[in-house]
N, C-alpha and C positions, 0 to 999 in steps of 0.2 A: 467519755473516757477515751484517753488517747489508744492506739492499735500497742498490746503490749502492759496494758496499764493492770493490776489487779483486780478480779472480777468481784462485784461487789456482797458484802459480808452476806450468808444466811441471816435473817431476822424475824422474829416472833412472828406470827400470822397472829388474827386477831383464836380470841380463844374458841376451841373446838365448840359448840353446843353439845350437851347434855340431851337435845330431843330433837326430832323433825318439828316440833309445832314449833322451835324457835324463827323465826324469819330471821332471812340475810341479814347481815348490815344494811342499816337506811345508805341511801345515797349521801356523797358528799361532795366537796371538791376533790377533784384527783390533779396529779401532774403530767395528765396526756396533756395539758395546756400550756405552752412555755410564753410568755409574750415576748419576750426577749428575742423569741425563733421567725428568722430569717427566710421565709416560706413562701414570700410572696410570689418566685416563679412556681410555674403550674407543674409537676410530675410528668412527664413523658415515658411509657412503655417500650422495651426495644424493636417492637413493629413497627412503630409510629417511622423511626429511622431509616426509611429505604435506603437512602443512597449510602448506606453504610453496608447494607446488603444488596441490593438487586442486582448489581455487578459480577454476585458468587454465584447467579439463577439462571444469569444469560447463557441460551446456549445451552441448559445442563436438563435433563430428568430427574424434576424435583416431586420427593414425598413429605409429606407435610406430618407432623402429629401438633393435631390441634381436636378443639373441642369446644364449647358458645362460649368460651371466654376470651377466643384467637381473634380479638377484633382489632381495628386501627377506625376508632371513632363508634360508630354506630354500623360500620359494615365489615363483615368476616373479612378474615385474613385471606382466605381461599379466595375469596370474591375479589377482592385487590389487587391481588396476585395477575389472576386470570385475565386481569385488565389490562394490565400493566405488559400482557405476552409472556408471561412466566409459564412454561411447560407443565403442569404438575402432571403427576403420574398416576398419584395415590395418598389418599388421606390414611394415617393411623390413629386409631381412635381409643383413647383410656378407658376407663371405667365413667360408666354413662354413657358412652357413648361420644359421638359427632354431634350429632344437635342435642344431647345431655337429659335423653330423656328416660332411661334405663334406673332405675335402681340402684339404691345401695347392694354391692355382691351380686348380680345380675351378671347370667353369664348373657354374654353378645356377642351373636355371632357377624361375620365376614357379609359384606353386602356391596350396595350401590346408593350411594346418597342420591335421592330426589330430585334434589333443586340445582345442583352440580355436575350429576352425571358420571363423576369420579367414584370408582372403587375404593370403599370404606374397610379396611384391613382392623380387625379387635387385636387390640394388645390387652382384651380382661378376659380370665376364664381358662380356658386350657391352652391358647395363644397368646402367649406375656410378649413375645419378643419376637421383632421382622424375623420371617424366614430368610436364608440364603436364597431362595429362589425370590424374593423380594428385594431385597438388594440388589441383584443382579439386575434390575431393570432401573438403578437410580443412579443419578451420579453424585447427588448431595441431598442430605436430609435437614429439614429445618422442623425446630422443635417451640412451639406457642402456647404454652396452657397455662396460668394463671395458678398459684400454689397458694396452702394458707398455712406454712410454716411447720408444720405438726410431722414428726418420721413416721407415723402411721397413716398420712395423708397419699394415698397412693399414685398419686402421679410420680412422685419423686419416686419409686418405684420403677415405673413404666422409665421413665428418663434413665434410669440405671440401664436397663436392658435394650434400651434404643444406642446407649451409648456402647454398650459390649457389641450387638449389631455393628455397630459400625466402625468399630477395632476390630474385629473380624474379621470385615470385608474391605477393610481401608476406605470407606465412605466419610469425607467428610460430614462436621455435624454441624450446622447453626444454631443457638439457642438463642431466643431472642427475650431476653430478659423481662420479668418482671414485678414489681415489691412483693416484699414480703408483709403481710397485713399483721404478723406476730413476731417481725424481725427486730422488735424493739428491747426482748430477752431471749435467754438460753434457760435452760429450764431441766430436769428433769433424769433419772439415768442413763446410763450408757446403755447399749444396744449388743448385747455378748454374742458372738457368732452362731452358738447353739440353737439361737431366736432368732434365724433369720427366716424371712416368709415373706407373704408379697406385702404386710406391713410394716416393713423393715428391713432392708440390706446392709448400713451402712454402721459401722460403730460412733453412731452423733446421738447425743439427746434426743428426747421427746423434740422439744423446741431446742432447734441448733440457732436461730435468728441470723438465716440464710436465706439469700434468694435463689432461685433455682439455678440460674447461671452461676453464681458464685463455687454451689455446691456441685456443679459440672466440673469446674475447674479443680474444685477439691479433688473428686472421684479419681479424674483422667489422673492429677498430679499426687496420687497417696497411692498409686497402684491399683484402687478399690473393684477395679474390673475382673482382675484376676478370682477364679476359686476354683474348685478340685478341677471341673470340667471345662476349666481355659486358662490353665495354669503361666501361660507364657504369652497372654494379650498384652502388649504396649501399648503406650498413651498415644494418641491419634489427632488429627486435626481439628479440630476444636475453635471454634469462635462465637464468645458470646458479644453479641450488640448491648449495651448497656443500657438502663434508665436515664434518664437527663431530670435535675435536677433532686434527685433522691436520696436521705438517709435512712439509714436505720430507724430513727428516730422520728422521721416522718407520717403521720397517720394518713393511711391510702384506704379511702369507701371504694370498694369495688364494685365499679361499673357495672359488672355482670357476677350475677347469684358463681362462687364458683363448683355448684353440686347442686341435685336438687335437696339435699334437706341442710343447704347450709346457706338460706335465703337472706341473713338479715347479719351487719356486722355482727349484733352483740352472740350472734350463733356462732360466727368464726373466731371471734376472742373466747368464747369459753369452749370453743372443740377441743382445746389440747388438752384440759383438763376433765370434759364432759363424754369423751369418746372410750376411756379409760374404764367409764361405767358398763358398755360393748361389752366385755368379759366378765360381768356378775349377771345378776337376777335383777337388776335394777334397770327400768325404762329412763334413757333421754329424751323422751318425745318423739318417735320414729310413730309416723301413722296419725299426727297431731298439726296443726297451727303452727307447733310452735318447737319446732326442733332442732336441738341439742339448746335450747334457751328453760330445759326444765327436765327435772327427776321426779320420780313416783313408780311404788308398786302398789299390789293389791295388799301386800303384808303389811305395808305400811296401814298403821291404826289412827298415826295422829299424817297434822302435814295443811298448808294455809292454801293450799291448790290442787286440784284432782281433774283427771282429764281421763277419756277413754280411746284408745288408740283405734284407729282401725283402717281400712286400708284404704292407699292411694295413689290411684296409677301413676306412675313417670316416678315416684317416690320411694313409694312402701306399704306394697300387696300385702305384707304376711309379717307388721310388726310384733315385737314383743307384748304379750298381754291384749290380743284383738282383740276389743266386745267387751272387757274389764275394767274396772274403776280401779283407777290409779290412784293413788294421795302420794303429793310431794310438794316442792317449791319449784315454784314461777321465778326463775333468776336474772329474767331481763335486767333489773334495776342493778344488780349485785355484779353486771358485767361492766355497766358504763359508770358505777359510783361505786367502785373497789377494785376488784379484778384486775382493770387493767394499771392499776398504780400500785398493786399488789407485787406483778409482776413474774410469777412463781403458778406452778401447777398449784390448784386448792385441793391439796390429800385431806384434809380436815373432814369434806363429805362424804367421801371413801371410808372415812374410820367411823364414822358414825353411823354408816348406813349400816356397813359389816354388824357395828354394836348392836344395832336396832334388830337384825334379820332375826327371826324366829327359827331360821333354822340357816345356824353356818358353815353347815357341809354342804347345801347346796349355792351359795355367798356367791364364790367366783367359778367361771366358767375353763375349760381348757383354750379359750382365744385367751385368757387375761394374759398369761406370759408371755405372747407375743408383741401383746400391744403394750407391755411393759417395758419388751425387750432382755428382762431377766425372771429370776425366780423370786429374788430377796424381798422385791415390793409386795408379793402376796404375803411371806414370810413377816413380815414386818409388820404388815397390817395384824394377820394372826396371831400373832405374839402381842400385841399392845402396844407396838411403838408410837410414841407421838408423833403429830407432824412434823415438829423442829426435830425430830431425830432423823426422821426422814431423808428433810430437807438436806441436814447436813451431812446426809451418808452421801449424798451426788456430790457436794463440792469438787471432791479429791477428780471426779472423772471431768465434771464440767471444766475447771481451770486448766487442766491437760487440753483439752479439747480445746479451748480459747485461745491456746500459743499456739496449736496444729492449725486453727483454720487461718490465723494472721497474714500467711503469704497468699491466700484468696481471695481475700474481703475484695468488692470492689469498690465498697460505699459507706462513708464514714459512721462510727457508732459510738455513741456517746451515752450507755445506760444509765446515767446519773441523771440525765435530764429526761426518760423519762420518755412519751411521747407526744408527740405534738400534732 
């Protein structure tokens, strides 16, 4: 689809199941496959691009936010760097951590990496965003973490507040771009101010099918930095380094796990719809093999897989239901033979699970409307709306949202075809 083109129609999902004991849909052919698609050069990340940045490092006190996905081949960003004579100053570290070994919600505190020697600054926890007194010691910040598409995926987050940082303090920012593994659709409601949290700042979709850089440009150029407590920040100096060879429509297997419970593509194709469950009574597999690749609780009576959660250091001490038999489905199949030619959040399991609960005043949690971004989807569900009703309450905000990001894109998208 050309930039500009209309976004394509809501359409029937296959029909809701009646029980858990029903299984996914079998596999089938999907349209991640184009052969027509002209693919044959290889994906480039915007690290991989020195001489498009190193120019900006020379000479300068560089802090970095990165995390084990900041690599150029098989060796860190930081490592590269270091070799190359690049000053750094200070690593900033998301959620997980520097070397990614913390926890989902794990607060982390301020340190010294190991193997580098560099002071490790958390931007998770009670510390979201560089201090002024951090700043002060940098003359440019460079920003490398690998995203997987989702506005409750918290790096985009962290990037939010590295960027008000640095409209603050007039710090240039480099973002060095890279795919988006869900940027192949847009998906989901809009995101209403009243639900802003660190799962959510910006008014985009669930799935905006943005790359981080892209959605940099958006922030700095829609004002988005601005709120009560920086009412008059400006858009600042900004440079993303881009991908080389890359669309939208591209299918990117990412090199490095980008979380630890998000180990295995068919985990990051179904997180934007699996993470959703985070706000009920219902387990994704946190504490398990096989996580956000499966659902199950203990209320569940019927269900074609059952698994017990329990804890796992660098992962998930203190999942949902520790030491409890789960019953639910195993979705690996329903990610790589549906799902992704689907294209759409799957609410169908959300309404059915809701149906199934034996008790649904305890259903959703007080996280659900954050990771919602509104109230309506709980509303919705509780009321009996079908999914196609759903689906077609987001239209009106998604096609709004698809002429807003068009002067950002940097990288063609074509949802018709699907990905490849």
């Amino acid at each position: 689809m050309v930039q500009g083109q209309k976004s394509k129609p809501v359409t029937e999902p296959n029909p809701p199941t009646n029980s858990i004991q029903i299984q996914s849909p079998a596999a089938k052919p999907h349209s991640i496959y184009n052969p027509n698609a002209q693919s044959s050069l290889p994906i480039s990340v915007g690290a991989e691009n020195t001489s498009a940045y190193l120019s900006m490092l020379t000479g300068k006190k560089v802090g970095i936010v990165a995390n084990p996905t900041s690599k150029i081949g098989n060796t860190h960003l930081v490592d590269t760097l270091k070799k190359l004579g690049v000053k750094i100053v200070m690593v900033f570290a998301p959620e997980h951590g520097f070397r990614g070994d913390a926890e989902n919600g794990a607060h982390i505190e301020n340190g010294v990496d190991q193997k580098s020697g560099l002071t490790v600054v958390s931007l998770y926890g009670s510390h979201i965003k560089p201090s002024p007194n951090d700043m002060k010691q940098l003359d440019v910040v460079l920003f490398d973490i690998q995203d997987v598409g989702a506005r409750f995926y918290t790096y985009l987050t962290t990037m939010h507040y590295v960027m008000q940082a640095c409209s603050e303090q007039n710090k240039p920012l480099i973002i060095l771009d890279r795919p988006n593994p869900n940027g192949y659709f847009v998906a989901g409601p809009i995101l209403e101010p009243k639900f802003k949290s660190m799962v959510g700042v910006h008014p985009i979709p669930i799935v905006h099918g943005m790359t981080l850089g892209e959605l940099a440009k958006m922030i700095n150029g829609e004002g988005w930095l601005k709120d009560s407590a920086h009412p008059k920040l400006k858009p600042f100096t900004l440079t993303v380094i881009p991908c080389g060879n890359y669309n939208h429509n591209r299918a990117y297997p990412l090199p490095v796990p980008p979380s630890p419970n998000l180990p295995t593509e068919n985990s990051i194709y179904l997180y934007p719809t699996l993470c959703l469950l985070e706000g009920t009574n219902v387990s994704m597999g946190r504490g398990t093999d096989n996580p956000f690749e499966c659902f199950g609780a203990p209320w569940l009576t019927q269900g074609t897989y059952s698994f017990v959660p329990r804890a796992i250091p660098g992962k998930s001490l203190t999942p949902p239901y520790i030491g409890e038999t789960c019953k639910g489905i195993l979705l690996s199949d329903f990610a790589s033979g549906y799902l992704i030619s689907y294209r759409n959040l799957y609410i169908d399991w959300m309404i059915m699970l809701y149906q199934e609960c034996p008790n649904k005043s305890l259903f959703f949690n007080s996280f659900f409307n954050k990771l919602a971004g509104n109230s309506a989807l709980q509303q919705q569900i509780t009321s009996g709306k079908s999914s196609m009703e759903i689906l077609q309450s987001w239209q009106p905000g998604i096609d709004a949202f698809l002429i807003k990001r068009k002067p950002y894109l940097l990288y063609p998208y074509q949802p018709e075809l699907g990905i490849y």
